[in-house]
C-alpha positions in Angstrom: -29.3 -22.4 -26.9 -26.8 -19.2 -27.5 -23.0 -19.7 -27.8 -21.3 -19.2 -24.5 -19.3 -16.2 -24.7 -15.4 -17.0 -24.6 -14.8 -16.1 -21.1 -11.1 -15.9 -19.2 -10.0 -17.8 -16.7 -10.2 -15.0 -13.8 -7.2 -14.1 -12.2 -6.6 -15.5 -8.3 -6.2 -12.6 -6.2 -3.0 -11.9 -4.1 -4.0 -10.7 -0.2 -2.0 -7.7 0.3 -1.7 -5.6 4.0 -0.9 -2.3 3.3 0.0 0.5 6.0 -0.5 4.1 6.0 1.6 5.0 8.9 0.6 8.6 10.1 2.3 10.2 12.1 1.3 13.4 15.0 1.8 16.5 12.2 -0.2 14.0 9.8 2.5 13.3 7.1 2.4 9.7 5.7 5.5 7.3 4.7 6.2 6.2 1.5 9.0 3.6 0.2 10.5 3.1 -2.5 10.5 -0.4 -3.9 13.5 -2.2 -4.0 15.6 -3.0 -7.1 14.6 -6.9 -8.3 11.1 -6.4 -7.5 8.0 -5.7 -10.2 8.1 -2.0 -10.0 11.6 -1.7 -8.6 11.7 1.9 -7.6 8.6 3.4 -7.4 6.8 4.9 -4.1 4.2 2.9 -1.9 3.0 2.3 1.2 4.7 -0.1 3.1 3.2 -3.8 3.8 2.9 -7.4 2.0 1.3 -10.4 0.7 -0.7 -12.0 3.7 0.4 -15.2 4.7 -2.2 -18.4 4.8 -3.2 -18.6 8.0 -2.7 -14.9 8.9 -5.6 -11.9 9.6 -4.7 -8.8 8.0 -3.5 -7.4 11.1 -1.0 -10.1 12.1 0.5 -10.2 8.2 0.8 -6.3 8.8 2.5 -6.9 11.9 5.2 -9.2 10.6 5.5 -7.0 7.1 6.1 -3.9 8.7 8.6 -5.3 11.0 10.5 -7.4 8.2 10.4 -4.0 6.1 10.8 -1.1 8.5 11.9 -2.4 11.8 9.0 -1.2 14.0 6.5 -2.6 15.5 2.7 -1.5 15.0 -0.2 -0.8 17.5 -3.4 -2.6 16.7 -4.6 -1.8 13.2 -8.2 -2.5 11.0 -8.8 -2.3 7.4 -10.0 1.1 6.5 -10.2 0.8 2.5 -9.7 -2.5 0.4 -9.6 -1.8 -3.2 -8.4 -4.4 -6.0 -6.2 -3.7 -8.4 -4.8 -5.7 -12.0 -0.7 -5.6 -12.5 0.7 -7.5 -15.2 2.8 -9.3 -13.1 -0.8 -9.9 -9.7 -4.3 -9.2 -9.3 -4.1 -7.7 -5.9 -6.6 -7.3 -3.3 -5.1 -4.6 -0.8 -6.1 -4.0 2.3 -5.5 -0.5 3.9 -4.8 0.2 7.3 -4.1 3.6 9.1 -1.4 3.1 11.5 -0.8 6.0 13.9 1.1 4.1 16.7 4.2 1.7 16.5 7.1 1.5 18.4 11.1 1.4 17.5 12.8 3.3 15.1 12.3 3.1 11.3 14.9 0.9 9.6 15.0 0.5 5.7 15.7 -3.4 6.2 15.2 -4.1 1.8 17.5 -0.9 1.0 14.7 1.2 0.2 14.0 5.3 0.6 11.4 6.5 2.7 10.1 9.6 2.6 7.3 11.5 5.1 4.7 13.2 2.4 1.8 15.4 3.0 -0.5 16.0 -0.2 -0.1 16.8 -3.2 3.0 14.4 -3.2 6.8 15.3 -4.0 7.6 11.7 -4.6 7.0 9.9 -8.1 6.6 7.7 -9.9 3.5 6.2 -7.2 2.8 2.5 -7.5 -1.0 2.9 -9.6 -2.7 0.7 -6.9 -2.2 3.5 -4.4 -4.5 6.3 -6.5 -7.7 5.4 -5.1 -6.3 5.5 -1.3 -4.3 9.3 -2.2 -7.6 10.5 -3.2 -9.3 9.5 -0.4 -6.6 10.8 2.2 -7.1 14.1 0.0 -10.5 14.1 0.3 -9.9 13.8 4.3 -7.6 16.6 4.2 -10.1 18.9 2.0 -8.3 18.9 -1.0 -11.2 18.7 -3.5 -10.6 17.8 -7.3 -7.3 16.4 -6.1 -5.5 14.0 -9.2 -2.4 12.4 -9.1 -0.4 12.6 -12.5 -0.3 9.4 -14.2 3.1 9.8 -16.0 
C-alpha cells in the first residue's frame, strides 16, 4: 500500500454567462469592471454568475439587462472555458449575441467600449484570452497574442 498523495480540496466552480455582443460592422463590447469589485477596472465582456435554478440563457438574459439595459435575442453557449482567480474558480460560458433590443445603459457606472481586434482597451480580464484568440482566429488574424501586462 503507497502513501496517498496530499491532494487539495478542489475548488467549487462559479457558473458564469458571458456575452459577446456583436454588433452589424462586427465590433464587440467590452466593460469595464466597476470599482469594489475583484478586478475593479479592467475590460470584459459583459454577463454574471448564473443563478440556481437558471439555464445559461435566462441568467444571460437577467445579467445583461441588470448591467446594460437591453434586452437580448435568444443566445447558446459557443465556448465554455474554465478559469482559476484568486478570489473564484470560474466556469464561463460564452455566448455570441448579435440581436437585443433597447439602448445600452452603463447601469454599475462602468465604460464600454465597441473593439475590433487587436484591442485598444487594457488591462483584459485573463479569463477572456482564450475567447480573443478564438474571435481572432475567426477574423483571420493568425499568431494573434494578447499582451499579458
Amino acid at each position: 500500500m503507497g502513501d496517498m498523495p496530499d491532494v487539495a480540496p478542489s475548488r467549487k466552480h462559479t457558473e458564469v454567462a458571458v456575452g459577446i455582443l456583436l454588433d452589424p460592422q462586427g465590433r464587440m463590447l467590452l466593460t469595464s469592471r466597476p470599482a469594489g469589485k475583484p478586478y475593479a477596472g479592467y475590460w470584459e465582456f459583459a454577463g454574471g454568475k448564473v443563478e440556481t435554478g437558471e439555464t445559461i440563457e435566462q441568467a444571460l438574459r437577467r445579467e445583461l439587462h441588470e448591467e446594460l439595459g437591453i434586452t437580448i435575442a435568444a443566445a447558446q453557449a459557443w465556448r465554455v472555458t474554465e478559469h482559476e482567480y484568486p478570489h473564484a474558480l470560474v466556469r464561463l460560458h460564452w455566448c455570441k449575441v448579435t440581436r437585443w433590443s433597447g439602448a445600452l445603459e452603463m447601469r454599475e457606472g462602468q465604460s464600454m467600449r465597441w473593439q475590433t481586434l487587436p484591442l485598444d482597451v487594457f488591462p483584459v480580464l485573463p479569463g477572456a484570452y482564450p475567447v480573443l484568440a478564438w474571435l481572432a482566429a475567426e477574423q483571420g488574424f493568425i499568431g494573434f497574442t494578447h499582451r499579458l501586462e
